[in-house]
N, C-alpha and C positions, 0 to 999 in steps of 0.2 A: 180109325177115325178119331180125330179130338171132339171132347165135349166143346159146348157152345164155352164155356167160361176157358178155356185150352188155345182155341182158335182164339177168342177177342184177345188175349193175351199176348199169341204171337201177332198177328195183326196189329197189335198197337206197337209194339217193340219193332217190327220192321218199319213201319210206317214212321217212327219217331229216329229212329238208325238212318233211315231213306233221306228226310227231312235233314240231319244234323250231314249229311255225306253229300247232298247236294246245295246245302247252303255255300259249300268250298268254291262252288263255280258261280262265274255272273250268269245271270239269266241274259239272252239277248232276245231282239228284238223287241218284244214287248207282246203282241200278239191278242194284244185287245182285253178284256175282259182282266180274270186272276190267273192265267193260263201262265205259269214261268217256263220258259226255252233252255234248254242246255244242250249242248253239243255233245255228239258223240266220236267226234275225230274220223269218220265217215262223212264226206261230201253228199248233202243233200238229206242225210237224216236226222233227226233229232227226236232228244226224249221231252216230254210237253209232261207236267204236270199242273191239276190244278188240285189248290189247296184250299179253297174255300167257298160256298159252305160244306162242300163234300170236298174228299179227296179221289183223285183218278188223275191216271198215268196213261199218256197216247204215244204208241211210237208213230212217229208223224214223217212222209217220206215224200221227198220231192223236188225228186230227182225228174229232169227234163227230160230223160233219156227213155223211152218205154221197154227198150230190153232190158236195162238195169232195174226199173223196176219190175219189170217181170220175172227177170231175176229174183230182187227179195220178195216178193210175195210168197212164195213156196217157205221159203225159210221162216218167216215171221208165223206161217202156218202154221209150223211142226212146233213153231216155240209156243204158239195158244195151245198148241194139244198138249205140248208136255204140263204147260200149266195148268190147265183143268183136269 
């Protein structure tokens, strides 16, 4: 495990890398609020970041089709496991 000053470390270094790598794209739509959209070159999915007053990352899916999304649910599953 990292110490707490280990972690805030890499957390800010990603989070600041994350920030300068998605400024390359436009945001679209708009999506109300500080929420910015980017595309992921998958129909129907997109990465949702908001960056103020917190930061937080949604993959956001929405896709009309209910087997395609039942399709990615599984996967988006195993990818919150591997991250916790």
């Amino acid at each position: 495990m990292f110490s707490r000053e280990e972690k805030k470390t890499l957390n800010t270094a990603f989070f600041n890398q994350f920030v300068r790598h998605m400024s390359r794209h436009h945001s679209i739509g708009g999506g109300g609020g500080r929420w910015e959209s980017y595309k992921t070159g998958v129909k129907g999915l997109y990465f949702r970041m908001l960056t103020t007053p917190i930061v937080g990352i949604a993959i956001d899916i929405q896709q009309k089709d209910p087997e395609i999304r039942a399709l990615l649910r599984p996967i988006l599953r195993v990818a919150k496991a591997i991250r916790s």
